[in-house]
C-alpha positions in Angstrom: 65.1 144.7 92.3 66.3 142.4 90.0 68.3 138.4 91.0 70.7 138.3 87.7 71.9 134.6 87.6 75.2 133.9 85.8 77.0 130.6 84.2 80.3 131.3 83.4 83.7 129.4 83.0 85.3 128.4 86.2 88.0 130.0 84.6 86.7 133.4 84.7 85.5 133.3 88.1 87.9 135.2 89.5 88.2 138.4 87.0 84.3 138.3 87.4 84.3 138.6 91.3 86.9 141.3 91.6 84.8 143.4 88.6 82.2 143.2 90.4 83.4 144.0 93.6 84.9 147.3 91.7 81.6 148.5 91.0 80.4 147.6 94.2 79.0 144.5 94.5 79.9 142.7 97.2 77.5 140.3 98.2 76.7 137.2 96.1 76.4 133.8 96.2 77.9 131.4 94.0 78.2 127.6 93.3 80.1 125.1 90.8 77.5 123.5 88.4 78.1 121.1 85.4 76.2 121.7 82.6 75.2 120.3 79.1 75.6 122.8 76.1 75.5 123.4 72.4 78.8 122.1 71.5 78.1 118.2 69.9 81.6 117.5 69.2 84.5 116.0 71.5 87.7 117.4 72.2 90.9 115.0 71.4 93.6 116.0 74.0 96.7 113.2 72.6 95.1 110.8 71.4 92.1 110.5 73.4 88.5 111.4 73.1 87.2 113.8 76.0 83.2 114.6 75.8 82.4 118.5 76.0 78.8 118.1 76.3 79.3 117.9 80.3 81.1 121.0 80.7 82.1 122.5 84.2 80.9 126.2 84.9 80.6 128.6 88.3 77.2 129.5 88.5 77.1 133.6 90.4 73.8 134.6 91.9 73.6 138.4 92.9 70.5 140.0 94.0 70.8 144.4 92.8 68.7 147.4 93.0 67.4 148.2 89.5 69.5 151.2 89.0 72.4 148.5 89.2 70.8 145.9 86.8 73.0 147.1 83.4 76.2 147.7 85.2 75.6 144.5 86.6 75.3 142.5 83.6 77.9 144.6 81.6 80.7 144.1 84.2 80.2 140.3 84.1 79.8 140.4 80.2 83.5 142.4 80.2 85.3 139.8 82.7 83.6 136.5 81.8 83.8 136.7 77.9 86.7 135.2 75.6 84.5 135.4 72.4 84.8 131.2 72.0 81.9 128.8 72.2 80.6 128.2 76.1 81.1 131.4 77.3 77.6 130.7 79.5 74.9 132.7 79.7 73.1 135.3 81.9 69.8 134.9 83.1 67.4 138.4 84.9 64.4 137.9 86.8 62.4 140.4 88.9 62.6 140.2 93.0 59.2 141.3 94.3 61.0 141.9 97.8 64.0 141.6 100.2 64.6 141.3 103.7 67.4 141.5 106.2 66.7 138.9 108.8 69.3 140.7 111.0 67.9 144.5 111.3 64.4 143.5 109.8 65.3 146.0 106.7 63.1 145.4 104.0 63.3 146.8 99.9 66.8 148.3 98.4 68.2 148.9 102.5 68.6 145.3 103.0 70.6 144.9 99.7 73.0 147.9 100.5 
């Protein structure tokens, strides 16, 4: 099992969730996080200065099997990316188990 983290633009949010719920995956959790990236510069919006070091992003946590690891990531690369700076970022770690407090399921059945 794999836990793939995603920061993405709030903005984006929703084309993400309904991708990913077209290939299946319909349980995840997901927060709104503010963030410090790469971009030094400001922004000047008429006449004033605006910081883009704090930017505001949707973090998406989703927990998959690892036959659903790449179509995972790929469906959240396709809905989440505009090609400009701040895009965010995925992050994949390994899940050494899962369990379903409910039915006491343990491994891949208490994902599904």
């Amino acid at each position: 099992m794999k836990k793939i983290e995603a920061i993405i633009r709030k903005s984006k949010f929703k084309a993400v969730k309904d991708a990913l719920h077209e290939i299946e995956v319909n349980f995840f959790t997901y927060w709104d996080v503010t963030g410090v990236g790469n971009e030094k510069k400001g922004k000047v919006y008429r006449g004033i200065s605006y910081s883009t070091s704090d930017i505001q992003r949707r973090y998406v946590s989703i927990v998959v099997t690892d036959e659903f690891e790449e179509k995972t990531i790929q469906t959240i690369i396709k809905a989440a990316k505009t090609g400009e700076v701040g895009d965010g970022k995925i992050f994949v770690s390994d899940i050494q188990n899962t369990f379903r407090i409910r039915t006491e399921e343990k491994g891949d059945q208490a994902i599904h």
